[in-house]
C-alpha positions as CSV (number, residue, x, y, z in Angstrom):
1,X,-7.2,-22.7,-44.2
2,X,-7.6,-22.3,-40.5
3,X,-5.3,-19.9,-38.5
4,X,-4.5,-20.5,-35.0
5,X,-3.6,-17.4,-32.7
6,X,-0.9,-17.7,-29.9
7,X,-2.4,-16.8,-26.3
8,X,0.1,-14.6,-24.5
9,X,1.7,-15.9,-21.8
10,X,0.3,-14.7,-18.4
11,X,4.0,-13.4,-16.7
12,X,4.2,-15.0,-13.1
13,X,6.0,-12.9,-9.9
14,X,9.1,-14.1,-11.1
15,X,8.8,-13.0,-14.5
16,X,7.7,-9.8,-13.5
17,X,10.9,-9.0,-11.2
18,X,13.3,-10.9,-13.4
19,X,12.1,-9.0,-16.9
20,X,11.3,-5.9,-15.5
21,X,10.9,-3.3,-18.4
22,X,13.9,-1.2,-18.6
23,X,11.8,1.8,-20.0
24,X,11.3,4.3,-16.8
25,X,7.7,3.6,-16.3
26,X,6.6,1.6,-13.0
27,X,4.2,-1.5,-13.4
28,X,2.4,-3.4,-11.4
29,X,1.6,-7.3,-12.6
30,X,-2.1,-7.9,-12.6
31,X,-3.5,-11.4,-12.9
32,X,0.0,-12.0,-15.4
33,X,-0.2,-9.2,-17.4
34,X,1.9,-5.7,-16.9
35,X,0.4,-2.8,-16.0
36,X,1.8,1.2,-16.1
37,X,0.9,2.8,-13.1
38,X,-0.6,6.4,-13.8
39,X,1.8,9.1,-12.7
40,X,0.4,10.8,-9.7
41,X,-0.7,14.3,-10.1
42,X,0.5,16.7,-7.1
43,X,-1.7,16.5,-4.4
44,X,-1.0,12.4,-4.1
45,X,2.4,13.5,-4.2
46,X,2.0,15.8,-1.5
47,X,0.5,13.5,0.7
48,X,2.5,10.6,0.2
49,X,5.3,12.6,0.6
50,X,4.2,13.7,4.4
51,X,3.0,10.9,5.4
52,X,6.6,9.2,4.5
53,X,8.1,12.2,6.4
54,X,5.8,11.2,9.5
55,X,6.2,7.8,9.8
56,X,10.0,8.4,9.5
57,X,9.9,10.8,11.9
58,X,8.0,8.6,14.4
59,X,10.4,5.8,13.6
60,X,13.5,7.6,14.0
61,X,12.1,9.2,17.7
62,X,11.2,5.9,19.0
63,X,14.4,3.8,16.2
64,X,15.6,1.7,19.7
65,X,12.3,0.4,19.7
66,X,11.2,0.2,16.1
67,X,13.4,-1.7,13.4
68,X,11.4,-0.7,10.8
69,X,12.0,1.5,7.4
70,X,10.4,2.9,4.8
71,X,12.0,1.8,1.1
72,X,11.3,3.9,-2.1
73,X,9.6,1.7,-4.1
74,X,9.1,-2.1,-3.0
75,X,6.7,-4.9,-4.6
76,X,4.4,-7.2,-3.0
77,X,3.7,-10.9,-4.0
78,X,0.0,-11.8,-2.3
79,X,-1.2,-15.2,-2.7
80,X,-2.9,-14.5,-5.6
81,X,-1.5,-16.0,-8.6
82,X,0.6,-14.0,-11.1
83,X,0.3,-10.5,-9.3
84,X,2.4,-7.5,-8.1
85,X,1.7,-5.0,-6.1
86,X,3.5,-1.5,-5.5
87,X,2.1,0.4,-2.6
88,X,1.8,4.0,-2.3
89,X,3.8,3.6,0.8
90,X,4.8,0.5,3.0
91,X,6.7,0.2,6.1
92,X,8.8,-2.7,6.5
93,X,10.6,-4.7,9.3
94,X,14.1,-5.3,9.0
95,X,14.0,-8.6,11.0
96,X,11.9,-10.5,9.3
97,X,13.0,-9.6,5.5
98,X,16.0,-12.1,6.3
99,X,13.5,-15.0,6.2
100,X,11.8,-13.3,3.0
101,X,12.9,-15.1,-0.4
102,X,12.0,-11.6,-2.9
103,X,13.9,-9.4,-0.8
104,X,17.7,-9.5,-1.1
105,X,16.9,-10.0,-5.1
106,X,14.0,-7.8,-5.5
107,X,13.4,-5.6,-3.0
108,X,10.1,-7.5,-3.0
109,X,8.4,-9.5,0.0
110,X,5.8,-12.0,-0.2
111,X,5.3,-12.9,3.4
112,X,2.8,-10.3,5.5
113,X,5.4,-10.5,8.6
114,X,7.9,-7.9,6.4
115,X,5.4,-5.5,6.7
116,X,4.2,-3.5,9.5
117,X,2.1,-1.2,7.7
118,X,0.8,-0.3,3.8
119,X,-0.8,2.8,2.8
120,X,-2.6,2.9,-0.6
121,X,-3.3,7.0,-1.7
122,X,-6.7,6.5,-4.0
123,X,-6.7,7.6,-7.4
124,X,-9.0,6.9,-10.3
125,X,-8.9,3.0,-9.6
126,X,-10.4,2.8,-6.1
127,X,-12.0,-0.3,-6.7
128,X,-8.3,-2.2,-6.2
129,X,-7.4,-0.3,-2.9
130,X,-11.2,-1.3,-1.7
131,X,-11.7,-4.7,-3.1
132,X,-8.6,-6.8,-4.7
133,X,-6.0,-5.0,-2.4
134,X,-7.7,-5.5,0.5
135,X,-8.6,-9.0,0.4
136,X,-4.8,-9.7,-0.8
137,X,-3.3,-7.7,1.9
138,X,-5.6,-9.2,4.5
139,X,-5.0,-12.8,3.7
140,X,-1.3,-12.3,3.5
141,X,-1.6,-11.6,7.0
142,X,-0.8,-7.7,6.3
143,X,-1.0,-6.3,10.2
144,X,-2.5,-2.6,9.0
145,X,-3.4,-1.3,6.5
146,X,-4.6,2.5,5.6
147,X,-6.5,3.7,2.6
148,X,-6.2,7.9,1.9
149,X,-9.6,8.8,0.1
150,X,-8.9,12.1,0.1
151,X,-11.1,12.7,-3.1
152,X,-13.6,10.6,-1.6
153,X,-13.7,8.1,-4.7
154,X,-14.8,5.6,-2.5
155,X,-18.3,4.1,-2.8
156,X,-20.7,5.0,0.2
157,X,-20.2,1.4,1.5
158,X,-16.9,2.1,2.1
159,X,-16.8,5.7,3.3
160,X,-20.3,6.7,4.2
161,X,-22.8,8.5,2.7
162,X,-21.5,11.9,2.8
163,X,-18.5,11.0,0.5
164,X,-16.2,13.3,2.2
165,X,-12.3,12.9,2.3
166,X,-11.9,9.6,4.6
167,X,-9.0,7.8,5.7
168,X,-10.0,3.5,6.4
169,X,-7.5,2.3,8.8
170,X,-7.8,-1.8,8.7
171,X,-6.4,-3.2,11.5
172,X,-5.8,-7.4,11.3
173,X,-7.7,-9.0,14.7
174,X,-8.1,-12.4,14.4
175,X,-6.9,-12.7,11.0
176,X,-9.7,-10.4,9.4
177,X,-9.4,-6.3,9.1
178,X,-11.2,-4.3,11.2
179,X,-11.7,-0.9,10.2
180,X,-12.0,2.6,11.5
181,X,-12.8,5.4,9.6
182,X,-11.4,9.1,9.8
183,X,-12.3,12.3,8.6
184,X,-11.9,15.9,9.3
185,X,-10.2,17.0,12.7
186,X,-10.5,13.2,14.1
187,X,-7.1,12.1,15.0
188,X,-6.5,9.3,13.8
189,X,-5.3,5.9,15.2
190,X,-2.8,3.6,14.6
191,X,-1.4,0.1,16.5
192,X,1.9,0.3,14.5
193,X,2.2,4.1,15.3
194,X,0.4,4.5,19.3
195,X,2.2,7.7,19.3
196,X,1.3,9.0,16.0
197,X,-0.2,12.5,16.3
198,X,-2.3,13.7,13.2
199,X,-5.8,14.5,12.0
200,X,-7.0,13.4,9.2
201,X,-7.2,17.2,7.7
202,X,-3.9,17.5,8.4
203,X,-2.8,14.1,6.4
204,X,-5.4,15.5,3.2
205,X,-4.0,19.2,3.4
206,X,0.0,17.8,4.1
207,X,0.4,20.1,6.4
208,X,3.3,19.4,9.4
209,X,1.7,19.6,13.1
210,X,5.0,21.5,14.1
């Protein structure tokens, strides 16, 4: 007597925002399977927290000019099949989420023109921010995107070889990220945020430049 074993069902984008578990715990949906999303321990708090606080702020000086906001928790559909993403932080631009399918139902885009800006915070699985993430964001036409090492996870490809506390700023030119990378008292520079004053000390240590 043979047995046969069912294969589970790899759970699309749609399956993931329709049948979201009801439990309190946040997933992301990797290559159609669910996955909990570690709870951050302080310090990721702490910096996600300012950085949110900044980007506001710079929004709010400059809001005539700037119709963008920052939601508590969206997801993003790449073009890679059967995944989910929920970024650390993203910035988004009310005028072109009308022309986004996920948004009004989901509070999820899946076209690089909603965002203006996404900010991953590393934690234990830097490889995604580094690798999967990146190429997703980038060929969803993602305009910036920003990567807080400030445990300096990050391989020495990616960071240098002193493995200090870096921030990777990828900027889209030409349909490919360019990146700069910050550390210590370099300010650091944004084309979404010209204006933006901050070191990168001050984005690791959370500390307000007022």
């Amino acid at each position: 007597m043979t047995t046969t074993q069912s294969i589970p069902k790899l759970l699309s984008f749609d399956d993931y925002i329709n049948d979201y578990p009801d439990d309190g715990k946040q997933y992301q949906l990797i290559e159609g399977k669910l996955v909990e999303m570690m709870r951050p321990i302080g310090k990721h708090e702490e910096i996600g927290g300012f950085i949110s606080f900044e980007l506001s702020l710079e929004i709010e000086i400059r809001r005539l000019k700037l119709p963008y906001f920052i939601p508590n928790t969206a997801a993003i559909k790449p073009n890679r099949p059967n995944t989910g993403y929920v970024p650390d932080i993203i910035v988004l631009d009310r005028e072109n989420l009308v022309n986004d399918p996920y948004w009004e139902k989901a509070s999820s885009i899946s076209l690089g023109k909603s965002a203006k800006l996404v900010i991953e915070i590393v934690s234990s699985n830097w490889r995604d921010d580094y690798l999967k993430k990146f190429d997703d964001y980038e060929e969803l036409g993602i305009k910036e995107y920003w990567i807080i090492d400030y445990l300096a996870k990050g391989s020495a490809r990616y960071i240098g070889s002193t493995k200090e506390p870096t921030i990777s700023i990828y900027q889209l030119i030409n349909g490919e990220y360019q990146v700069s990378l910050f550390k210590g008292e370099e300010n650091i520079t944004s084309s979404i945020f010209p204006e933006l004053l901050l070191t990168a000390n001050q984005i690791f240590q959370a500390e307000s430049r007022l």
